[in-house]
N, C-alpha and C positions, 0 to 999 in steps of 0.2 A: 543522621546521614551515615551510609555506610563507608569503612576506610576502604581506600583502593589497594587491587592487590600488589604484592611487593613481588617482585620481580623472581625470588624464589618462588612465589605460590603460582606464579606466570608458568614456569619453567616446569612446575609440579605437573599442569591443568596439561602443558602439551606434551609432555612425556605417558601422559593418561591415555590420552587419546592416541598418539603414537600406540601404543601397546596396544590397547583398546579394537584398532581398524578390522585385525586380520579375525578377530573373531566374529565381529560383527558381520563380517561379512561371511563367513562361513556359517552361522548361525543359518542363511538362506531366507529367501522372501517368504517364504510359508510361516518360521517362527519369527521372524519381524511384523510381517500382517498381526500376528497374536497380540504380540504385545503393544501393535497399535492401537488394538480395540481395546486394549487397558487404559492407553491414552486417553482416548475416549470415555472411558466409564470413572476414570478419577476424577476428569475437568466435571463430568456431570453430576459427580457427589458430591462435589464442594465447589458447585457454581454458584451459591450466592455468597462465600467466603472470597472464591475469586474475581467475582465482579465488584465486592465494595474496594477491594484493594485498590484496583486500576481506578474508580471514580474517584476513590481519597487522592491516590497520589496523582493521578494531569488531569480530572474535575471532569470526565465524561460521565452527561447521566445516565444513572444506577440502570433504566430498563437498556440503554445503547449497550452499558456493559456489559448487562448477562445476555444480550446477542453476540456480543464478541465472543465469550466465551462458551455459548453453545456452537458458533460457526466453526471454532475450532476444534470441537469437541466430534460435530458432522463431517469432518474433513479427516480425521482421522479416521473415523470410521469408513468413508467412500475409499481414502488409500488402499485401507486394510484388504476390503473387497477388490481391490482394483489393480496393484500392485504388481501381482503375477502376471497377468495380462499386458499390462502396461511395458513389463521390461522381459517381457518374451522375445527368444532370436527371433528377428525377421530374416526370412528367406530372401535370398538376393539374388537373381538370375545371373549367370557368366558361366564359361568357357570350361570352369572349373569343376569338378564331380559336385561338391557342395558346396556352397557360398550362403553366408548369413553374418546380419550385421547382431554382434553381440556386447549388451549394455554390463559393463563392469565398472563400478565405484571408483574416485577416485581417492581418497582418502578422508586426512581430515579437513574440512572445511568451518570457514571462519566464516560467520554471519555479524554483520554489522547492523545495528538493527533501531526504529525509532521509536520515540514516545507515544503519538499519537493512536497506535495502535496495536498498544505493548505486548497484548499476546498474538494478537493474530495477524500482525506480520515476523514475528517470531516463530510460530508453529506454522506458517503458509510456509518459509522456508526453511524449518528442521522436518517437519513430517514426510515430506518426499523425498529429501536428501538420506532420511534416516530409512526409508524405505527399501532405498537402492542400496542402502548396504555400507555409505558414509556414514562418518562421527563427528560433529559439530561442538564449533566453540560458540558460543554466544554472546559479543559484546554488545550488549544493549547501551540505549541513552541515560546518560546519569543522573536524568532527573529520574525514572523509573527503577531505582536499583530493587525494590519490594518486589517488583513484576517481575525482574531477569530473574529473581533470587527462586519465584516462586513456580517459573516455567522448569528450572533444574531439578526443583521439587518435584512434579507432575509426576516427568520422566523414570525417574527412579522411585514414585509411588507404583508407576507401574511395571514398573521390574525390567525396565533398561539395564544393561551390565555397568559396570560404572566404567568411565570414562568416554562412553559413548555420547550424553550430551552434557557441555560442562559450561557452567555462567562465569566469565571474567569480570567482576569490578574493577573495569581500566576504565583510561580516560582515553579521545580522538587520538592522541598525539600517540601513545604506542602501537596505536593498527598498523601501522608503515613499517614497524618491528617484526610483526606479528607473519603480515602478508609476506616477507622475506624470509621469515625460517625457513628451513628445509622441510620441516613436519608439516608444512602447512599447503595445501594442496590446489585451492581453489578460494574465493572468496566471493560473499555474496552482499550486497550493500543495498538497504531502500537510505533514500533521505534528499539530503539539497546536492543542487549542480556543482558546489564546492567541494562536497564530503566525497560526490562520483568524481569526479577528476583527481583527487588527491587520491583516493584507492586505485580507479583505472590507471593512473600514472606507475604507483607503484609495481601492482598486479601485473602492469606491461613490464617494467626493468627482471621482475623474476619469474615472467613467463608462464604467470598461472593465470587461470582458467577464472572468470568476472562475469557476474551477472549484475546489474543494477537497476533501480526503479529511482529515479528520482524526480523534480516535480512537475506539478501540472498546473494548466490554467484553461481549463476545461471549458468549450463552447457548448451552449447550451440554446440549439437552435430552432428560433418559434415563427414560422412560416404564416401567412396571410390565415392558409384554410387550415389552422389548428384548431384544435376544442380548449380555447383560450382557461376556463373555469382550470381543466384535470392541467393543462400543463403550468399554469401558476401557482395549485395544488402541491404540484411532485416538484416545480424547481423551488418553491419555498421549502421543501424537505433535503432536495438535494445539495442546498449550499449550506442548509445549516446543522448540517448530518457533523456528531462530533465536533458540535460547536463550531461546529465551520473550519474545522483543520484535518482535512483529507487532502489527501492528492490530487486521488478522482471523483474530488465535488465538481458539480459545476460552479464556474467563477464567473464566465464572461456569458452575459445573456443578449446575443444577436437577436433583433425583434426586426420582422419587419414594417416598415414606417406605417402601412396600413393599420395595421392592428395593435401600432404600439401604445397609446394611450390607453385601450382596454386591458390591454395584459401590464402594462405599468399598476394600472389602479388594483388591479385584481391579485399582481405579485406583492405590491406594496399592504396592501392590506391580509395577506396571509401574513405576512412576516410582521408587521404588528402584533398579530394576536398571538403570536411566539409567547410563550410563560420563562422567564429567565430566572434563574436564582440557584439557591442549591440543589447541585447535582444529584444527592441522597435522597430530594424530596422526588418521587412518583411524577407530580404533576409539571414537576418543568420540564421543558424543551430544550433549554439551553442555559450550561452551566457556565462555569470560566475558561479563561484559556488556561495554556498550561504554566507560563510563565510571565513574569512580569515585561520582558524585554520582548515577547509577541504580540503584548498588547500599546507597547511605547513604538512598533514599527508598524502595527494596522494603521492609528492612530495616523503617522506620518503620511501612510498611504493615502488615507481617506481627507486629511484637511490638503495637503498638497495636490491634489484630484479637484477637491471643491475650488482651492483657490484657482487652480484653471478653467473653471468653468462647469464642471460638476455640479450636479443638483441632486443633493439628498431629498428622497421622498419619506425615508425613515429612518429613525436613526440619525448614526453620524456621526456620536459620543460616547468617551469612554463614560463609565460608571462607576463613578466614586467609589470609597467603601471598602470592606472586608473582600479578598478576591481579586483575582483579575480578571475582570467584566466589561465584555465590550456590547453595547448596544448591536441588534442584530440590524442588516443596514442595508436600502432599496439606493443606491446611484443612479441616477439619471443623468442622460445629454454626455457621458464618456465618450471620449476620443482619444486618439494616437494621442502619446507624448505624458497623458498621464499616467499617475501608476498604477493607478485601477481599470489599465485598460494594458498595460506593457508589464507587468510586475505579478508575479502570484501575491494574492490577498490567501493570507492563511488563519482565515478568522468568519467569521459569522457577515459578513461583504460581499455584496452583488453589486457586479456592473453591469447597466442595459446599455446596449448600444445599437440605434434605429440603422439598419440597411435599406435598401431599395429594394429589393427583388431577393428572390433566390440565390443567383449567381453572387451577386454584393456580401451575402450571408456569407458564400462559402469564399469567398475571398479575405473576410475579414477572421472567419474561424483559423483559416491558416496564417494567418496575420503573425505569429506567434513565434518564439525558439519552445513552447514546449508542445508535447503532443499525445499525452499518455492518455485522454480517454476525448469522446464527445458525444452527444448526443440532438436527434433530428425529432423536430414537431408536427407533423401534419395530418391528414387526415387519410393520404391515399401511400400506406404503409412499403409499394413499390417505389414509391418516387423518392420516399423518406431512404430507402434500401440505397439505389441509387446516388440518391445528395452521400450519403454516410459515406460511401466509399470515394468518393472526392474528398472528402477531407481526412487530412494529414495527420493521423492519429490511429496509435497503436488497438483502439477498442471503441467499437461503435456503436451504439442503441439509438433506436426508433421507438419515438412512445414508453420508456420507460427510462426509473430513477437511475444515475449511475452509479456503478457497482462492479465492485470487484465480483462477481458469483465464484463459487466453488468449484466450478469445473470449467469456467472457461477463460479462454488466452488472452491476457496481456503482451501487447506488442511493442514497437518500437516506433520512432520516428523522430527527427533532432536529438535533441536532448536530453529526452523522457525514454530510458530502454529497463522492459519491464520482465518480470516473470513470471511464466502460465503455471498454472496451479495439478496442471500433469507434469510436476515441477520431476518428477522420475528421473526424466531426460535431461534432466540440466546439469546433474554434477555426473553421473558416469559418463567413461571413456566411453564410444561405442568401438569397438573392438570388432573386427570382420577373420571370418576362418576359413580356410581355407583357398588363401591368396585373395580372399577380398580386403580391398585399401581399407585403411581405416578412417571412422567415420566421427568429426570434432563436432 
């Protein structure tokens, strides 16, 4: 375990970056592009170094890992390409000789960051932030201190200035320090609706600038005229994607009554043939979770769920033994009130729950306080278009797995408020010249 840092090496890490901002930003998007695409070419020379790290320490398997770590690696590269373009003056029509809304940096910003996806929600927000011409702190999860330690590394393998991105081994309880400095500019959080309100509270008292992702409980909806086979296929991958602790997996599996014994049989039996065990080996599908007290609260989900009337079709049980292993798991006959139908399951857990119709379907997807992703099954990919945008959620797919993709937006909706990966625009000030207002 690594010691946390002492509140000089705190002091040290923001005084870096304070110094650090005005070059960076003068450096210009042309030599930041450069050294993105070093970003890029480090993650890919020592991609199979960096994907055993992340599966030893929170136990995603070894092929999930080095997709994380290529995603990250492709994402620096499209910034690289993209950049210039992305934070060009926009022309802005008015009264005035010239008017345009202009994107300038805000400084340094503090990224609070989770396990589950230790580098590539880490580098989804440093590599656009860094793009625009910010310097980032990095407090990651401290179950993950290898990963934060190792994303600092990347950086400065590829010839970042130093203090431009810097890893802090703190604990939760000093972010509320941190977000109130005066060095500190803006703050960016993924994680639980505890971790968003304790930041957003703070970030409001010192008036800085807040982006958050925090969780989901994703509808996963499979209409009468679906291709019942492909979509029992893709939602056994999609809830057990990362051992089943994403955000935007799907959780809650709306079936209509019609077709719900065929798609029960056919989801239930993908998820059987799930291969569980160790993450290192090639051929499992599904390794452990990350900590012993996620698997002591699935656990609580899943038998408090049965005891109301819940019907496991698979599953059900933790998994003795070396690990924390939780059986991957088909719920049937879920309703209101229990927690596999009201609660995110952050674990390898699917709830089906029979609707009537369409309309039933999209009544019960918004049923919800979160709303960060969903997804629609049918056959007649307008009507699927249509249903998507009736429901209450920041990111919509028709017919395919869910997914954060590399270029496209994360939205908002209650509780769950996300951020799009033309993340450019998220931490600079847009700045307007020429007596045009300025643009937050």
């Amino acid at each position: 375990m690594f010691p946390e840092a002492d509140e000089s090496a705190v002091e040290a890490a923001l005084e870096r970056g304070w110094a650090a901002r005005h070059g960076w930003r003068e450096a210009g998007v042309g030599m930041r592009a450069v050294l993105m695409r070093s970003v890029a070419g480090v993650l890919r020379a020592d991609k199979a170094r960096y994907a055993a790290l992340l599966t030893s320490e929170m136990g995603k398997p070894i092929v999930e890992a080095e997709a994380e770590v290529e995603k990250c690696a492709w994402t620096a590269g499209w910034i690289a390409e993209n950049a210039e373009r992305l934070l060009a003056d926009e022309p802005v029509e008015s009264t005035a000789t010239e008017s345009y809304v202009r994107f300038q940096p805000l400084g340094v910003i503090l990224a609070v960051m989770p396990w589950n996806f230790p580098f590539w929600q880490a580098f989804r927000a440093g590599l656009p932030a860094l793009s625009a011409g910010n310097v980032m702190l990095l407090k990651h999860s401290s179950n993950v201190p290898q990963a934060a330690i190792a994303i600092e590394e990347v950086f400065r393998e590829a010839g970042v200035p130093e203090g431009v991105f810097q890893t802090l081994l703190i604990g939760s309880a000093r972010v509320e320090g941190l977000i109130a400095d005066h060095r500190v500019a803006g703050v960016t959080l993924t994680g639980s609706e505890k971790a968003g309100m304790t930041v957003a509270e703070a970030a409001g008292k010192a008036l800085k600038k807040t982006v958050l992702e925090l969780g989901g409980s994703d509808p996963f909806v499979v209409l009468a005229d679906a291709d019942l086979d492909m979509a029992a296929t893709v939602a056994c991958r999609a809830r057990n994607q990362n051992n089943g602790q994403s955000c935007i997996a799907a959780k809650r599996f709306i079936v209509e009554e019609s077709v719900a014994d065929q798609f029960e049989a056919r989801f239930a039996g993908a998820v059987a043939a799930l291969k569980v065990g160790n993450p290192m080996d090639r051929q499992n599908q599904v390794g452990p979770l990350a900590r012993a007290d996620l698997v002591d609260e699935l656990e609580r989900q899943v038998r408090e769920s049965i005891r109301l009337g819940a019907r496991p079709l698979v599953g059900g049980n933790r998994i003795h033994g070396d690990g924390y292993y939780y059986e991957p798991t088909v719920l049937a006959n879920v309703r209101p009130g229990m927690p596999a139908y009201d609660e995110e399951t952050f674990g390898p857990v699917a709830a089906v729950i029979r609707v009537k119709d369409a309309d039933d379907a999209l009544r019960v997807a918004n049923d919800t306080d979160f709303g960060l992703g969903s997804n629609i099954w049918t056959s007649d990919v307008e009507r699927g278009k249509k249903l998507a945008e009736k429901v209450e959620a920041g990111h919509g797919r028709v017919r395919r797995a869910p997914a954060v993709r590399r270029r496209q937006a994360i939205g908002l909706r209650a509780r769950a408020v996300g951020i799009w990966d033309q993340g450019v625009h998220q931490y600079p000030d847009g700045v307007g010249g020429a007596g045009q207002d300025r643009r937050r």
